[in-house]
C-alpha positions as CSV (number, residue, x, y, z in Angstrom):
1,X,-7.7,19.1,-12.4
2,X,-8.8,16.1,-10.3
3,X,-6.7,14.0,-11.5
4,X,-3.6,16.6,-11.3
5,X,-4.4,17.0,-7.9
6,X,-4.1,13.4,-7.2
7,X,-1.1,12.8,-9.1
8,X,0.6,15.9,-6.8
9,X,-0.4,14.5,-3.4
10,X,0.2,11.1,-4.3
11,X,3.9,12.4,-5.3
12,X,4.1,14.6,-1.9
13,X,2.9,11.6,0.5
14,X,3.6,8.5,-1.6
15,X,7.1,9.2,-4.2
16,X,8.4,5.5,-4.5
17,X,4.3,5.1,-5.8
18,X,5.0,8.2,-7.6
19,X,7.9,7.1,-9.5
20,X,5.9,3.8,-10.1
21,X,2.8,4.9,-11.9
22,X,4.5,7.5,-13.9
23,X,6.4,4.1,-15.4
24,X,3.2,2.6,-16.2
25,X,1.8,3.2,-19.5
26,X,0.4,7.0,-19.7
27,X,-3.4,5.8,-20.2
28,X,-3.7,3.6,-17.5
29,X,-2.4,6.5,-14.9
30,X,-6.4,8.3,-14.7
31,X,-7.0,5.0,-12.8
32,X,-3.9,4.8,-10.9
33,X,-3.1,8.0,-9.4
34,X,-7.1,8.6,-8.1
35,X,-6.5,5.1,-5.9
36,X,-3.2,6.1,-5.1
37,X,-4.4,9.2,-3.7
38,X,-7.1,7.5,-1.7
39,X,-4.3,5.9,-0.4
40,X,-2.5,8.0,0.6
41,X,-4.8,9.8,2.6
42,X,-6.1,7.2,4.5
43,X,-2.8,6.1,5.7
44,X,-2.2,9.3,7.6
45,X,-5.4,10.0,8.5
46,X,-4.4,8.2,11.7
47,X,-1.7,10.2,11.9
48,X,-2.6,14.1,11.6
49,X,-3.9,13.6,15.2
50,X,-3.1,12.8,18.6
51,X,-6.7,12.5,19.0
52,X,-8.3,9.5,18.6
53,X,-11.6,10.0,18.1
54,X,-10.8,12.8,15.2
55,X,-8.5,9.6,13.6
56,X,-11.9,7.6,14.1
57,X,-14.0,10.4,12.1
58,X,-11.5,11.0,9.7
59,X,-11.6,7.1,8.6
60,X,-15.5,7.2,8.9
61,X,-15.3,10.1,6.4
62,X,-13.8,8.0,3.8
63,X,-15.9,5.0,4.4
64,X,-18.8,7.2,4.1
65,X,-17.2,8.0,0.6
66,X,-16.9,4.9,-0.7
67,X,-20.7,3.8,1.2
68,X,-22.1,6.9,-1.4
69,X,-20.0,5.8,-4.3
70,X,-21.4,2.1,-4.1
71,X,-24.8,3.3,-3.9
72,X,-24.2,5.0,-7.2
73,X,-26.6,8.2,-6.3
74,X,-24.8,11.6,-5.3
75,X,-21.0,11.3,-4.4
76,X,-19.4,14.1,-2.2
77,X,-17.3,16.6,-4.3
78,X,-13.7,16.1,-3.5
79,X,-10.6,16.1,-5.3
80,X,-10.0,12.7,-5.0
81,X,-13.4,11.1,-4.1
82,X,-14.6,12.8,-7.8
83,X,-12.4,10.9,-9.9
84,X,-13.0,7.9,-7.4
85,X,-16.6,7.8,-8.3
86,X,-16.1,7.3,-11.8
87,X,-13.7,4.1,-11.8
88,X,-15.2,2.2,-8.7
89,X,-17.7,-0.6,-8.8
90,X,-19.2,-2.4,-5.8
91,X,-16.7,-4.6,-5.5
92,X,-13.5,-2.0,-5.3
93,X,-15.9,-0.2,-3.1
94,X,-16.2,-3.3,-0.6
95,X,-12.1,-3.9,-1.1
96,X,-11.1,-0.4,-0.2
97,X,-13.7,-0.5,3.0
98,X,-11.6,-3.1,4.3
99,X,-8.4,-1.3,3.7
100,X,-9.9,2.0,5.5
101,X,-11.2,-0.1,8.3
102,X,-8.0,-2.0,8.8
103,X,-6.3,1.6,9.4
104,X,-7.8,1.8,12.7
105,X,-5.0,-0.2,14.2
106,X,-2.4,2.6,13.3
107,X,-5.0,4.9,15.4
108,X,-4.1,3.2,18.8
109,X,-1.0,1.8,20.4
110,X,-2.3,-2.1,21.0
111,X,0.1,-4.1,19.6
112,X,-1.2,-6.9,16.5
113,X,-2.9,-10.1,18.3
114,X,-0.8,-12.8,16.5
115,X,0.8,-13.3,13.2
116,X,-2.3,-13.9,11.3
117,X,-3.7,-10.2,12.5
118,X,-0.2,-8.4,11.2
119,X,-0.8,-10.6,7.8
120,X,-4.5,-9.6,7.7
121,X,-3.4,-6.3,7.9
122,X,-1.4,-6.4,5.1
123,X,-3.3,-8.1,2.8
124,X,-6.4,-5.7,3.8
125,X,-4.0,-2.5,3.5
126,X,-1.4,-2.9,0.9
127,X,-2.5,-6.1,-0.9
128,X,-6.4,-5.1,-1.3
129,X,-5.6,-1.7,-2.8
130,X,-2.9,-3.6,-5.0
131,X,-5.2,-6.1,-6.3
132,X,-7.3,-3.1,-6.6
133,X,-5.4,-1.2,-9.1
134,X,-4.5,-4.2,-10.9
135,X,-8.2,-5.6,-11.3
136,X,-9.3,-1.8,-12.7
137,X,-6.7,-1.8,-15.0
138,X,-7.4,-5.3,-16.5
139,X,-6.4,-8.5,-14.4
140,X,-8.5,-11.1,-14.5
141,X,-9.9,-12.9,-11.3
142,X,-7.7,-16.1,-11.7
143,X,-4.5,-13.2,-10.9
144,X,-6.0,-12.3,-7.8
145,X,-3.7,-14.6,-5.8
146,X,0.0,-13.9,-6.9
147,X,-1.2,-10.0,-7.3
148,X,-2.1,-9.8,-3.0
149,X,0.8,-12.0,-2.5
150,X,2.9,-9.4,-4.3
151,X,1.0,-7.0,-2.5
152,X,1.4,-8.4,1.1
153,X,5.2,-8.8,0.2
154,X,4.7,-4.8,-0.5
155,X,3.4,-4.0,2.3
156,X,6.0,-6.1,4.8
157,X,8.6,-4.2,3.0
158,X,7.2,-0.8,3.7
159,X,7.0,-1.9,7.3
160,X,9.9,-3.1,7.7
161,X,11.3,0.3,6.3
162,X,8.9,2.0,9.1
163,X,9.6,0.1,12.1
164,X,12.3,2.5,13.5
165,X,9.8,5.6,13.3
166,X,6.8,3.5,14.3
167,X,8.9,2.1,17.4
168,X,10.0,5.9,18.1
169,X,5.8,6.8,18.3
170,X,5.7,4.2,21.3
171,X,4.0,1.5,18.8
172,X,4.8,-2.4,18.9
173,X,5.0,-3.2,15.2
174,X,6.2,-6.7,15.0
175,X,4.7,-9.6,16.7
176,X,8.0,-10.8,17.2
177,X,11.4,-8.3,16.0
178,X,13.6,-10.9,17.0
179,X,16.3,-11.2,13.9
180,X,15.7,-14.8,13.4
181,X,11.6,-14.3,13.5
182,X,12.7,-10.9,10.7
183,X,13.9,-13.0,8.0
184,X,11.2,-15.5,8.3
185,X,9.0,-13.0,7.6
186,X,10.7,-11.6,5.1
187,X,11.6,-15.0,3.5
188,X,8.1,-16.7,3.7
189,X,7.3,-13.5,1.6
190,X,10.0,-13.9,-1.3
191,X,8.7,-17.7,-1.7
192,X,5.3,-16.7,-2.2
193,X,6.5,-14.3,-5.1
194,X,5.8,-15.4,-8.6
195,X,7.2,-13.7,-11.9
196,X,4.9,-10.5,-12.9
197,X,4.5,-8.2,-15.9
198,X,1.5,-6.0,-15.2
199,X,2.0,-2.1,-14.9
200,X,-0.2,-2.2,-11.8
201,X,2.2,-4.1,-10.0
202,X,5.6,-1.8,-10.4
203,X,4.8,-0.2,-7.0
204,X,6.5,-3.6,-6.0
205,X,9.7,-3.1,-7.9
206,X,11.7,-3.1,-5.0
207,X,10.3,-5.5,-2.9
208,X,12.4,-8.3,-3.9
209,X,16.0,-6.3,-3.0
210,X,14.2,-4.9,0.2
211,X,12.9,-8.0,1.7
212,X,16.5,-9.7,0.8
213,X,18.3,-7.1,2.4
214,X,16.1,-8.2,5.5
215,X,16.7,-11.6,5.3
216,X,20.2,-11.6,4.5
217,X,20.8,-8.8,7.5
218,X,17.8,-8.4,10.0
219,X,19.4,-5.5,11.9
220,X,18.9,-3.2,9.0
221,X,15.0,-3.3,9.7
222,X,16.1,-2.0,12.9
223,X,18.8,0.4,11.7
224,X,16.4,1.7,9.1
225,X,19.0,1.1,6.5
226,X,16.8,-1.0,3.8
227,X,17.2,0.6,0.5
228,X,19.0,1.0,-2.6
229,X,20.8,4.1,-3.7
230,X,18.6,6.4,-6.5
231,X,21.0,5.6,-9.1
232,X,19.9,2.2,-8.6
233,X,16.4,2.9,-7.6
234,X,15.6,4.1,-10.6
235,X,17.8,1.7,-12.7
236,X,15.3,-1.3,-11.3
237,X,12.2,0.6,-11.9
238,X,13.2,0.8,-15.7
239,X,14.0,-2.4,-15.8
240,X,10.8,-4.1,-14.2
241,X,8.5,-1.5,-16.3
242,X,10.6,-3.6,-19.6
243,X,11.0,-6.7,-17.9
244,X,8.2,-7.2,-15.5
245,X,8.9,-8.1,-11.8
């Protein structure tokens, strides 16, 4: 039932990841959808609230989680921090700590410091859990690089798809949203990208068309018109669970 519960919210709060991990082979999805979950719900825990010190303790709960999990003695029942307990070691622990922690930006309205701050946040957010899923599932540690770089590229792309409603909440997402200062971003990112085939990974099916959209056409970021149609969506998700990315 846990694991049906975290394959429901993650498909409520997260489809695109949805869509993903049901094209990844059916055994590897009891470690995929618990993670998923966790992320899911730590990305809007700074959101449920205009409070910020009920943001604060909602983060703290999950860090407290993932503190019991590490210690490997009793572990909270919850529907998602149950399965949790029984695929993480110290090290996901320590990972997913920094990806809760790094969620306390979305809790406040101060912009990022510089351009190495907005990266750190991606690679402690999107690229951490990424690497995450892909380690539990069987990369090996010499993967680690190309798996957060496909995981930062992730997460810039998710951004970039969020900057008209993050801009609409009074927030300052972009160091600099200048067009020119958009598709370096965006094509600094698609450099870094090297080919993939690892089931972990297909949450990034769409990075490559999204951050070329950007590139090609900064506005859109703007607009909120990155995208592809569902027809086409789903087209390139069957193809990179063949192919690879």
């Amino acid at each position: 039932m846990s694991l049906q519960a975290c394959a429901e919210l993650v498909e409520r709060g997260d489809p695109d990841r949805f869509l993903a991990t049901m094209a990844a082979p059916p055994a590897l999805r009891a470690t995929l959808f618990p993670l998923y979950a966790f992320n899911v719900e730590i990305a809007r825990a700074p959101w449920v609230t205009q409070e910020p010190m009920i943001a604060e303790m909602r983060l703290q709960w999950w860090r407290d989680a993932l503190e019991e999990i590490e210690a490997g003695g009793a572990v909270r029942r919850h529907e998602v921090v149950s399965p949790l307990a029984e695929l993480l070691d110290a090290e996901a622990c320590a990972t997913l700590d920094l990806a809760v922690a790094a969620r306390r930006w979305d809790i406040y309205k101060d912009p990022f410091e510089d351009a190495a701050h907005f990266e750190k946040y991606l690679d402690e957010t999107s690229a951490g859990v990424l690497w995450t899923a892909a380690r539990l599932t069987g990369a090996r540690a010499s993967e680690e690089p190309a798996v957060r770089a496909w995981g930062r590229a992730l997460g810039l792309a998710n951004w970039f798809r969020a900057v008209p409603a993050l801009e609409a909440a009074n927030r300052i997402p972009l160091v600099d949203g200048r067009p020119e200062a958009i598709r370096t971003l965006a094509a600094h990112a698609l450099n870094l990208l090297k080919p993939a085939k690892n089931a972990a990974l297909l949450p990034a099916w769409e990075v490559k068309v999204l951050l070329k959209q950007a590139a090609q056409n900064p506005m859109r970021v703007a607009e909120g018109s990155l995208g592809q149609s569902e027809f086409k969506k789903r087209i390139s998700l069957a193809k990179a669970a063949i192919l690879g990315l």
